[in-house]
Structures are given as structure tokens and as C-alpha cells.
C-alpha positions in Angstrom: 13.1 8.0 4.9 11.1 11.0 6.0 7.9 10.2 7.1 6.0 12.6 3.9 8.3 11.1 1.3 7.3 7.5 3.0 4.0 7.7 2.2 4.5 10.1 -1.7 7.1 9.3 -3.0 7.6 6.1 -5.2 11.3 5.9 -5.7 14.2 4.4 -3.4 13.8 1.3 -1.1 12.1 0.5 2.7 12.2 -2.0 5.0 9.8 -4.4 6.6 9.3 -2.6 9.7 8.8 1.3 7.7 6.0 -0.9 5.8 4.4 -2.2 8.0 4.2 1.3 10.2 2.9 2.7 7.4 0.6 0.5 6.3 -1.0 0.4 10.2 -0.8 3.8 9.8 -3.0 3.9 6.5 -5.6 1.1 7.9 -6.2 3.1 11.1 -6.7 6.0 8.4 -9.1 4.1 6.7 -11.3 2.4 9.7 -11.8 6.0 11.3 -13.2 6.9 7.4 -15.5 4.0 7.0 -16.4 4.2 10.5 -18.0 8.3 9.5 -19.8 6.2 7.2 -21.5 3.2 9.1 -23.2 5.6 12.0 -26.7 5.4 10.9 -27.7 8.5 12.7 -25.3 10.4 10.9 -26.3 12.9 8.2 -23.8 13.5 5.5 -23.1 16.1 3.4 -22.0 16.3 -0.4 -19.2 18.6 0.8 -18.0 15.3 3.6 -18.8 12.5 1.0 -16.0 14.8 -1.5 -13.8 15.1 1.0 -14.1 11.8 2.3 -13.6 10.7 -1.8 -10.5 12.6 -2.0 -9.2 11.2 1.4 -10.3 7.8 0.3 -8.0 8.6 -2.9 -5.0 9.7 -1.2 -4.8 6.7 0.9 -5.2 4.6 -1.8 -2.2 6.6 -3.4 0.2 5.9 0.0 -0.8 2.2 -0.4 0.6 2.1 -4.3 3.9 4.5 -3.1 4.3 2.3 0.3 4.0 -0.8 -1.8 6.4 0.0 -4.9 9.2 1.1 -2.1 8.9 -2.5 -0.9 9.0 -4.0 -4.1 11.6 -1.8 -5.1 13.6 -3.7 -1.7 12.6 -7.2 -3.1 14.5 -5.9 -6.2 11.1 -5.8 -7.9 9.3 -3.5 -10.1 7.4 -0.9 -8.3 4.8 -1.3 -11.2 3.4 -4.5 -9.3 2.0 -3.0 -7.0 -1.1 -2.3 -9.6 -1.7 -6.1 -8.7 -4.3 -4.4 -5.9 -6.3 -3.2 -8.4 -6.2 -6.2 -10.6 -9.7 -7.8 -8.8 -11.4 -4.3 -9.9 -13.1 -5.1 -13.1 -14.6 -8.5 -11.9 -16.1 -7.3 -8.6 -17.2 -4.3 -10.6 -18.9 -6.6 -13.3 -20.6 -9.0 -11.0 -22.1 -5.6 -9.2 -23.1 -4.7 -13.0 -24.8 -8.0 -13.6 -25.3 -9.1 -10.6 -23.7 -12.3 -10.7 -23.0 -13.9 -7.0 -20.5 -16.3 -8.5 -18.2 -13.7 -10.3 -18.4 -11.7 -7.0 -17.2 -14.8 -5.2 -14.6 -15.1 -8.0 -14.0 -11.8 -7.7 -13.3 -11.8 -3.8 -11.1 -15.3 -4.0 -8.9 -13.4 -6.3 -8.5 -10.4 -4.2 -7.5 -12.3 -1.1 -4.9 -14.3 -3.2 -3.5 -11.3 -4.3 -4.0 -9.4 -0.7 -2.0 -12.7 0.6 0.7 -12.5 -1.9 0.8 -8.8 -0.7 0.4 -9.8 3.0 3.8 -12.5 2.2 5.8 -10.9 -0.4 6.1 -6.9 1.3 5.6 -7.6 4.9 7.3 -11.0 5.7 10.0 -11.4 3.4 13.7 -9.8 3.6 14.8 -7.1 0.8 17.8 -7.4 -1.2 21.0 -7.8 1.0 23.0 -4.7 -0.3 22.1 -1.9 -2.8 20.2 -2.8 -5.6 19.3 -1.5 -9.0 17.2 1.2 -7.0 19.2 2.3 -4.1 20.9 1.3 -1.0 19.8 -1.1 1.4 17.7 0.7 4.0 19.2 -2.0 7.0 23.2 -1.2 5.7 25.1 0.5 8.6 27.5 3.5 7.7 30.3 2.5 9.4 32.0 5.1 11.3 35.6 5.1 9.2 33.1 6.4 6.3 32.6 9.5 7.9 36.0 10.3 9.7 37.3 9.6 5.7 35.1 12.3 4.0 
């Protein structure tokens, strides 16, 4: 798969190894942006904190297109990978009413699911074969394929 369509495009199917690069890739991406933000010396703009939003946005966008391509291996729905988000509304409510026990709630269920994540996309083998969307990305063309055509 090419490296833009990797990381924006939700359809078709990848394997362990394009996941994992990619989701090094988007951590790396991610520590350099929070590390802008934790140098206490550092003044920041409204123009930087935008563009660091919008950044912040797009990788969250790869994560959702890296993950539904794996699902999409595990002959799974690409919709699961909205599970990430799932956590939201409970660490978002115990900021609201500041409740240390729903926050605690709220980060136990987060790791679970980032574990299930960590499990189901990065250590376990796709579908042997094509599946209801697309080809396995480890098959082999084998070479009489292409002297035939």
C-alpha cells in the first residue's frame, strides 16, 4: 500500500508489520507535538496552538484509517476502531465534575480497550486469503500469474 493511502485511506487490508510502522510512525508524530508543549520556557502562539489542533486532528485521523485497515485484515468491521474513543465521555465527565473515581474508571477503561487494541491489530494474524474486503496483503503472486496475462 502506498505510504499516503496507508495512513488516509480506510478501505482494503494491512498487515502486522505496515501497522505497526505506521503506528511508530504516528507516536513519534505525536511525542515531538506534546513535547512543543511541555517546554516551560516556551511562548506559544494562537497561530501554533491551531496548528498544533489541526495536527493533533490528523493524526488522530491516521490512527482511525490505520486501525480499520487492520480490522478490515481480522475480517472485522473497520467501524471498531471508534472503540478509542469510547473512554471519551467518562474522562470528560469526571473533568466536568471532578470526580477522581470516574476518572480512574475512565482511565481503567481506556487501557482495556488500548490493550484489546495493543492484542487484536498488532499481535494477531489477518485472515489467511482474501476476505470480504480485499486480498491478503502477505499472498504471493506467483510468477505463472503474470507470464499468463
Amino acid at each position: 500500500m502506498m505510504t499516503i493511502g496507508l495512513f488516509l485511506s480506510f478501505s482494503a487490508r494491512i498487515n502486522r508489520a505496515q501497522y505497526w510502522l505506521a503506528t511508530v510512525t504516528l507516536y513519534a508524530l505525536m511525542s515531538g507535538l506534546f513535547a512543543m508543549f511541555t517546554d516551560a520556557h516556551a511562548r506559544i502562539s494562537r497561530v501554533f496552538l491551531a496548528a498544533a489542533g489541526v495536527m493533533f486532528l490528523a493524526i488522530c485521523y491516521s490512527k482511525l484509517s490505520i486501525s480499520a485497515k487492520r480490522f478490515h485484515d481480522r475480517g472485522k468491521s473497520g467501524w471498531a476502531a471508534l472503540f478509542l474513543f469510547a473512554p471519551a465521555p467518562i474522562l470528560i465527565a469526571s473533568e466536568l465534575m471532578q470526580n477522581e473515581l470516574l476518572g480512574l474508571l475512565g482511565k481503567m477503561f481506556s487501557l482495556g480497550i488500548e490493550i484489546w487494541f495493543l492484542v487484536e491489530l498488532g499481535f494477531l494474524r489477518g485472515d489467511v486469503g482474501p476476505n470480504r474486503f480485499g486480498p491478503d496483503p502477505l499472498a504471493r503472486h506467483s510468477p505463472t500469474t503474470h507470464a499468463e496475462s
